[in-house]
C-alpha positions in Angstrom: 0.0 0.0 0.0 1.3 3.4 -1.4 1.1 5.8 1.8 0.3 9.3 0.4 -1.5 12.9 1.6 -4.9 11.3 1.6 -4.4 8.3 3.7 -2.2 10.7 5.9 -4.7 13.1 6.3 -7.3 10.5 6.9 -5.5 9.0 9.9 -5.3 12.4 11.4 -9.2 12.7 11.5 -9.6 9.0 12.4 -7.0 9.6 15.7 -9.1 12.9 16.1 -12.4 11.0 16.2 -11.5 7.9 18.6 -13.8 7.6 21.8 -12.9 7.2 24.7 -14.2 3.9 25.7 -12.1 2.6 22.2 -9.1 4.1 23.4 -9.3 2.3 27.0 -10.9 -0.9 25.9 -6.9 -0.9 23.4 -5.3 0.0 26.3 -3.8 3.1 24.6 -5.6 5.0 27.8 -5.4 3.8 31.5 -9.6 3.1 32.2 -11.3 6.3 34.3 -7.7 8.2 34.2 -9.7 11.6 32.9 -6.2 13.3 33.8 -4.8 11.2 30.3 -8.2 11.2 28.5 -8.3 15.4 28.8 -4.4 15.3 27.5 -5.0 13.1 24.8 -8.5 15.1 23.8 -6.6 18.5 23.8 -3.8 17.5 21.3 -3.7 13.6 20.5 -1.1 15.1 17.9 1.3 15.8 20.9 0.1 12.6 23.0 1.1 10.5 20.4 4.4 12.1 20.0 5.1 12.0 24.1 3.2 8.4 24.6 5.5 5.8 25.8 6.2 3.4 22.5 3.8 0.9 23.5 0.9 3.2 23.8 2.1 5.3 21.0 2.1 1.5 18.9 -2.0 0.5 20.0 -3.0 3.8 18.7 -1.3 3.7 15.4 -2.8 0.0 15.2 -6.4 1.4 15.8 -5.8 3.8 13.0 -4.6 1.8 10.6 -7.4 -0.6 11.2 -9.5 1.9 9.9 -7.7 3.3 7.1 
């Protein structure tokens, strides 16, 4: 699969548009830590950045399940 601007865009708004509840039930987010849930909500672009590798890993996974 070529990766180009589309797809890369499109993984943007999917990791934008990821629920809470999604995000736990992966384990990218510790369950009922608001604290992590508010950081991630106000720039998943930095949290993914910051995220320990292993986190950082289940959310690309959840994206590219729906790309």
């Amino acid at each position: 699969m070529d990766f180009n601007f589309r797809m890369f865009h499109n993984a943007l708004r999917i990791m934008r548009s990821l629920d809470r509840d999604i995000l736990e039930n992966a384990g990218v987010l510790r369950a009922g830590d608001h604290e992590q849930w508010e950081e991630f909500r106000r720039d998943p672009y930095v949290w993914i950045l910051t995220a320990p590798d292993f986190e950082a890993n289940l959310l690309f996974r959840l994206v590219e399940n729906r790309l």
